[in-house]
VEXZA-443488 format. One record per residue: x, y, z of N, C-alpha, C, O, CB in turn; residue in one letter. Coordinates in steps of 0.1 Angstrom, whole numbers, plus 5000, padded with zeros to 4 digits. Glycine has a CB too. Layout:
BEGIN
XYZXYZXYZXYZXYZA...
This chain:
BEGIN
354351821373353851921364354352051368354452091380352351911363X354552131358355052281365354052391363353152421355356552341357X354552441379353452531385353052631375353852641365353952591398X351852721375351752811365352052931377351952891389350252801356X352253031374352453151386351453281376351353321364354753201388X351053311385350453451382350853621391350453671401348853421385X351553661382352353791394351453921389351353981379354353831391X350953931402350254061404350754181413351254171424349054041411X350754291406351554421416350354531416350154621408353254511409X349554481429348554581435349254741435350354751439348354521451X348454861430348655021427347655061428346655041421349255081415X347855161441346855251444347555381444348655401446346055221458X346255481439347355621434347255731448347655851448346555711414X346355661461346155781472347555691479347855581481344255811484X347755811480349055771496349355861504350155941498350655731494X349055901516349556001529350556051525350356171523350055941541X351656011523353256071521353856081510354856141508354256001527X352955991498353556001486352156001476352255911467354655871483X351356061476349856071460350756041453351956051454348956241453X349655991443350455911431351755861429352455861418350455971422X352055821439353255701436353855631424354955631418352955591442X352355551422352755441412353455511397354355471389351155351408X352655621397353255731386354455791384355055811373352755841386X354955821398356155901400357255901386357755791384356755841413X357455981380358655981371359755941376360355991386359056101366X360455771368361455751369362755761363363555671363361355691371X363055851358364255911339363255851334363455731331366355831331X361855911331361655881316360255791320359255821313363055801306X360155701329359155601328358555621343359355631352359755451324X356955631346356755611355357055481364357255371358355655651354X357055491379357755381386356955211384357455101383357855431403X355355241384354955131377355655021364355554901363353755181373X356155121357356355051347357754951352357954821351356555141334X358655071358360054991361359554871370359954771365361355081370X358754851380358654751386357854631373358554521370357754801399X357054641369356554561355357654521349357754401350355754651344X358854601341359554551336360354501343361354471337359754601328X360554491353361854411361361354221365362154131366362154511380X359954231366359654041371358654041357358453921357358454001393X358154081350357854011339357753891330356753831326358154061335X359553841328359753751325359453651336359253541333360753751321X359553691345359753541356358253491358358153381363360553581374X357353551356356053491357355053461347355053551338355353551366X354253371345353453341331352153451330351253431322352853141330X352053511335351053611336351253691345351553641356349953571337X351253871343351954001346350854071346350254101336353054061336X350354121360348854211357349154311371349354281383346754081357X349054411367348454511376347354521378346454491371348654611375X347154581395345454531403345754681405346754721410345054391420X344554781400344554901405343554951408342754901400344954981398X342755031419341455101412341355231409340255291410340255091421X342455301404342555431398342455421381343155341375343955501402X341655511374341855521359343155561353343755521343340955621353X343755671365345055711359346355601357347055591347345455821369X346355531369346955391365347055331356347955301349346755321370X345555291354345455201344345155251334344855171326344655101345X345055351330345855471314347455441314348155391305345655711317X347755481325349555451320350055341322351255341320350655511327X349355211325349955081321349655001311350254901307349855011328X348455071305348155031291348955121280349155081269346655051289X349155241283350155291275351755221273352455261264350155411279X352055151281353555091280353254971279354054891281354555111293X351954931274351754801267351254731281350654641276353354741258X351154701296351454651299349554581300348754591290352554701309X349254501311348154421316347354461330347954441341348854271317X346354511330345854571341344554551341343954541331345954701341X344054531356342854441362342354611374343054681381343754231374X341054631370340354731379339954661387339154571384339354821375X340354681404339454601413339254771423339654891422340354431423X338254671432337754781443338654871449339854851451337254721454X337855011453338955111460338755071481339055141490338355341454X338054941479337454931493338254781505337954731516335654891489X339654781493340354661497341454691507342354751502340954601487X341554661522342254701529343254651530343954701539341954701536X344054531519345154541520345854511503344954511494345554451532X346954491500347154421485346954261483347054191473348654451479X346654221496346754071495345154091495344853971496347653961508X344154141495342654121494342454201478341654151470341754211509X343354321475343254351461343754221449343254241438344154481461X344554131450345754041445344253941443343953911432347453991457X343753921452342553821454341153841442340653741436341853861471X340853941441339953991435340754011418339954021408339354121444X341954021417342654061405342853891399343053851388344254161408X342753831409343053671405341853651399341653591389343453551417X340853711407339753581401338953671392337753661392338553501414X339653751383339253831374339853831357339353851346339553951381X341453781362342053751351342253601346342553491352343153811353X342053611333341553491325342653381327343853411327341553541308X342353261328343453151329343953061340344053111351344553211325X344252941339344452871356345852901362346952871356344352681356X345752951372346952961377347452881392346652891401347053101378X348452801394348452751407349052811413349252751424348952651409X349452931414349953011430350153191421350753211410352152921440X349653261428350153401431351453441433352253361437349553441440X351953571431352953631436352553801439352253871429354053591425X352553831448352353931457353554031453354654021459352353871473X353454111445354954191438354654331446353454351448355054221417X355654441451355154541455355354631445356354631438355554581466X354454701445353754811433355054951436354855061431351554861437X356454921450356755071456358255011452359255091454356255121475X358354911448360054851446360454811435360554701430360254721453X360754941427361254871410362954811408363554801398361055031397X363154791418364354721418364554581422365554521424365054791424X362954551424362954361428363754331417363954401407361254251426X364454181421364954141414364254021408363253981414365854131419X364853951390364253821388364853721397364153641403364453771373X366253711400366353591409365253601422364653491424367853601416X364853711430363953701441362553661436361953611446363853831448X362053661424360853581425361153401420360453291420359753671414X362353431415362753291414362353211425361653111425364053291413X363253281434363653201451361853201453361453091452364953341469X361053281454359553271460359153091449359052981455358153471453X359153111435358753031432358952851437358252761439359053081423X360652891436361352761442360752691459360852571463363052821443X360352781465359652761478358452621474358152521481358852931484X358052651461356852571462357452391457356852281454355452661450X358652421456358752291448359152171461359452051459360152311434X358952221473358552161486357252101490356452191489358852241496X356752011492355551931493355252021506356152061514355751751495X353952061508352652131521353252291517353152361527352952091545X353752351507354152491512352952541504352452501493355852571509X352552641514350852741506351452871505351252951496348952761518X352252901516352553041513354053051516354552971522351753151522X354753171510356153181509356353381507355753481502356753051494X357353341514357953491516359453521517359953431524357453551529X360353611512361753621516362153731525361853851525362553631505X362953651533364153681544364953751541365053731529364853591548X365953861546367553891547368253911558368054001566367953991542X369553771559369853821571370953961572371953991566370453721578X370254011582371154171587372654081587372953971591370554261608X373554231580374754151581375554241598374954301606375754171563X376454231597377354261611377754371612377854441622378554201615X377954421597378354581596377154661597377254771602379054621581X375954601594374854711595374854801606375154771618373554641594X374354921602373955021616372854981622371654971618373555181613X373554931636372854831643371254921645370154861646373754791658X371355041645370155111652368855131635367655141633370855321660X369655121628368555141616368354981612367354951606369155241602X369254911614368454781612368054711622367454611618369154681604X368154711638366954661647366054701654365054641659367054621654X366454851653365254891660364355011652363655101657365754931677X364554991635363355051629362154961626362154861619363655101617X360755021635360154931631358854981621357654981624359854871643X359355011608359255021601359554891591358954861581359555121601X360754831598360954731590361054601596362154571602361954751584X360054521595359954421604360754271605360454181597358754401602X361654251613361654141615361153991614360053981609361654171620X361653911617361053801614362153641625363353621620361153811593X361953571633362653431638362153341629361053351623362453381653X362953241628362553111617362552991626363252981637363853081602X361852911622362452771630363352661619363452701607360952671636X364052511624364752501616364652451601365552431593365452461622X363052441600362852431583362652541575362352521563361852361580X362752651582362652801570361352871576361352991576362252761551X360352801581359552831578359252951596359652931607358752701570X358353061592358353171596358053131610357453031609357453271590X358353161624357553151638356453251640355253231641358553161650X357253361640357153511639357853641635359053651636356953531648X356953751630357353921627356953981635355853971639356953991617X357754091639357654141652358154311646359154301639358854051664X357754431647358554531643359554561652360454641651357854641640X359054461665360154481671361754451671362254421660359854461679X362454451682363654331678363154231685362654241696365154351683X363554051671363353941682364553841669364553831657361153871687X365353771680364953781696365853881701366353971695365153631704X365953861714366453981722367953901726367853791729365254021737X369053951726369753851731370353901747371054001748370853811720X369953841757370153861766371653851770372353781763369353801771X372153931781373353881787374654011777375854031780373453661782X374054051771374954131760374554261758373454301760375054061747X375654351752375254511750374654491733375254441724376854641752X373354541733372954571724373654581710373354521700372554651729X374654691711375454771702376154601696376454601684376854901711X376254461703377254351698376354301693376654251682378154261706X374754281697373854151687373954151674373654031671372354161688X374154201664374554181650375754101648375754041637374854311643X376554091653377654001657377453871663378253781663378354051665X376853871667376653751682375553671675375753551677375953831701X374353701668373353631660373153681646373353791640372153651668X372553571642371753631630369953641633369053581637372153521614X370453781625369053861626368153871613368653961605369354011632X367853841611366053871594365453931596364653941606364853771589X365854031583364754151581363654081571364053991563365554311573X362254101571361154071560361154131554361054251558359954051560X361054101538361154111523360154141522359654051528361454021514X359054211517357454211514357054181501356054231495356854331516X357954081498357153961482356653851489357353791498358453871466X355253801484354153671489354053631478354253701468352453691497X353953491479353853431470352753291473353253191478355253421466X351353281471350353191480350153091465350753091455348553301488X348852991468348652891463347252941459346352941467348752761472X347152971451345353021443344252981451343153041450344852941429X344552871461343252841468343452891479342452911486342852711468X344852911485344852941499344853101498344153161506346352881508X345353151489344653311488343153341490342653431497344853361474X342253231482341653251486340753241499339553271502341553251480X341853171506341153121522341653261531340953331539342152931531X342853281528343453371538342753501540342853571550344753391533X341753541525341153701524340053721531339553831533340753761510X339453581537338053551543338553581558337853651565337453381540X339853511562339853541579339453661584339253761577341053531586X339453651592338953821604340053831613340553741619337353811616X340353951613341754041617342153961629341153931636341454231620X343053921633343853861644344253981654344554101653345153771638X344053881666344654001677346254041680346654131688344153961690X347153941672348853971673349254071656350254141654350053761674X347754041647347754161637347254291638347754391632347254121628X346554291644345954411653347254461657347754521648344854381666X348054451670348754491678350154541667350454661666348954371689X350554441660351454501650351354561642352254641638351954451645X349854531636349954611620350454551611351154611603350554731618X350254381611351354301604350654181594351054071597352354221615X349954191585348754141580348853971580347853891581348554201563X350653921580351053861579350953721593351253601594351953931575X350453831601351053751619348853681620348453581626351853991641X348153771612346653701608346853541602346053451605345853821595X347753531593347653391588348353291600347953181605348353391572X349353361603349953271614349353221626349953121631350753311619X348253281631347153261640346353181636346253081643346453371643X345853191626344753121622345152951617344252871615344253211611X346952911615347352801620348052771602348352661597345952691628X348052901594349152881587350352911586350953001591348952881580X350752811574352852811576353652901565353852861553353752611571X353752971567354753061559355853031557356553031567354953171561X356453001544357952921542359153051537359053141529357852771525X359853031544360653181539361653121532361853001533361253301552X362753221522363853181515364653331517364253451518363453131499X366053271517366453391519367853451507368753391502366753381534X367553591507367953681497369053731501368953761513367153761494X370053771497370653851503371053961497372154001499371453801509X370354001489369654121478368954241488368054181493368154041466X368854371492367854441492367254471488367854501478367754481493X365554521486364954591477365054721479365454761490363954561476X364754791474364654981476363055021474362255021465365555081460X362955051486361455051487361055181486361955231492360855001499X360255271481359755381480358555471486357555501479359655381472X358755521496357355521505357455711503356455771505357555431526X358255761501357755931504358756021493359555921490358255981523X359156111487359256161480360856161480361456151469358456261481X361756201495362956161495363356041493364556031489363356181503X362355901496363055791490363455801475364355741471362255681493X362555881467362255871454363755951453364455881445360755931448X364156011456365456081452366256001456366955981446365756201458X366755911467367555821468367555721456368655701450367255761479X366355671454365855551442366655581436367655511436364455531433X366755751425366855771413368855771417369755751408365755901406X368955791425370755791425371155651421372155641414371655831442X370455541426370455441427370155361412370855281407369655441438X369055421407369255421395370155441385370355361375368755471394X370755551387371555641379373055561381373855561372371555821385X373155501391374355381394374455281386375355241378374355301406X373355221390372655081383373455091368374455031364370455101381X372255231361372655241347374055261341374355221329372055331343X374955331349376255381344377255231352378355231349376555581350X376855141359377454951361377254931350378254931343376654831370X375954881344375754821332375954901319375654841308374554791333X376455001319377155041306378554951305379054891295377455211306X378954981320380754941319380354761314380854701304381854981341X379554691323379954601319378054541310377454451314380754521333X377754591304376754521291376054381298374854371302377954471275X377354251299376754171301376554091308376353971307376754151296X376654191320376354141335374654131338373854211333377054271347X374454031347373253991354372954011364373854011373373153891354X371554031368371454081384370453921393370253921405370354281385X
């Protein structure tokens, strides 16, 4: 039988480095919406989890589907939880969309979905491996962007903001060469019931240490199945990212003029 998916993109409008985010003007459309309209199709139900009014005024104005939950949720996977069990209809797995990346792709929730069509998988997340050209210093040792080792069924060991693994015996400057390295994607994609197991645990002590909400389920003795992309997302955390976005944008649009009926 095929799975039903329910994609939620948790928006909160306080942020340290960027207030109102989800709003931000993108040519014309606040960034909520571009993320809405980009995975829409790919899931049978499309709802934003917010607890701001202003949000949910401008996602009802672009037509879209919006769920008020608490301003007291400490992460989007405990907001995603409460948005599930609020919106109408059965769903067999979640999708964890980020409310800061309007350039996800539909193939990447594809790949999340396809994870499940493996017998035991509850939760799923995507990978990219660092390629060889990357600037080795902004892709291993920002840890801002976390890492991730696999074992040989996909599925996650550990995330580390650090670098892992380490490769011994060698100059630093060659490990992009010498191994492959995975950066973590921040799309989840869980099983309606294991979401709701996972929002009940109590904070782990290798999540504590990281700051990695993710390294809590792994403690507690679940398997995270990863797939891997080799897509980036463009993530948006502070006001200069937003200027990058929009160049990025402004590319995007003037590709798809030249070629109409290209796919991403």
């Amino acid at each position: 039988m095929k799975m039903k998916f329910l994609g939620i993109i948790p928006a909160r409008y306080a942020s340290t480095r960027f207030p109102g985010k989800p709003l931000a003007d993108m040519r014309g459309k606040p960034m909520i919406q571009r993320v809405y309209e980009q995975v829409h199709s790919s899931v049978d139900r499309l709802v934003v989890a917010t607890d701001d009014e202003r949000i949910e005024a401008a996602v009802k104005a672009f037509g879209g589907h919006v769920v008020m939950t608490s301003a007291s949720h400490r992460s989007g996977t405990e907001r995603c939880s409460e948005a599930c069990s609020k919106t109408g209809g059965r769903f067999d797995a979640v999708i964890n969309i980020q409310g800061d990346e309007p350039f996800v792709r539909p193939a990447q929730i594809e790949l999340l979905k396809n994870c499940f069509d493996q017998p035991g998988v509850h939760i799923a997340t995507l990978v990219k491996p660092l390629d060889a050209g990357d600037d080795f210093e902004t892709a291993l040792f920002n840890p801002n962007s976390p890492k991730v080792v696999l074992n040989k069924h996909g599925e996650a060991l550990y995330f580390s903001r650090s670098v892992i693994p380490y490769i011994r015996g060698k100059e630093y400057t060659t490990w992009l060469s010498s191994h492959t390295f995975y950066r973590h994607i921040g799309l989840y994609a869980y099983r309606t019931a294991t979401l709701d197991e996972i929002v009940r645990l109590p904070p782990s002590p290798l999540e504590l240490a990281e700051n990695l909400e993710q390294l809590r389920w792994i403690e507690h003795g679940y398997k995270i199945q990863t797939a891997i992309t080799h897509n980036d997302t463009v993530g948006i955390d502070t006001p200069e990212d937003m200027a990058r976005a929009l160049v990025f944008l402004d590319a995007s649009a003037q590709e798809n003029q030249k070629t109409p009926t290209a796919r991403t």
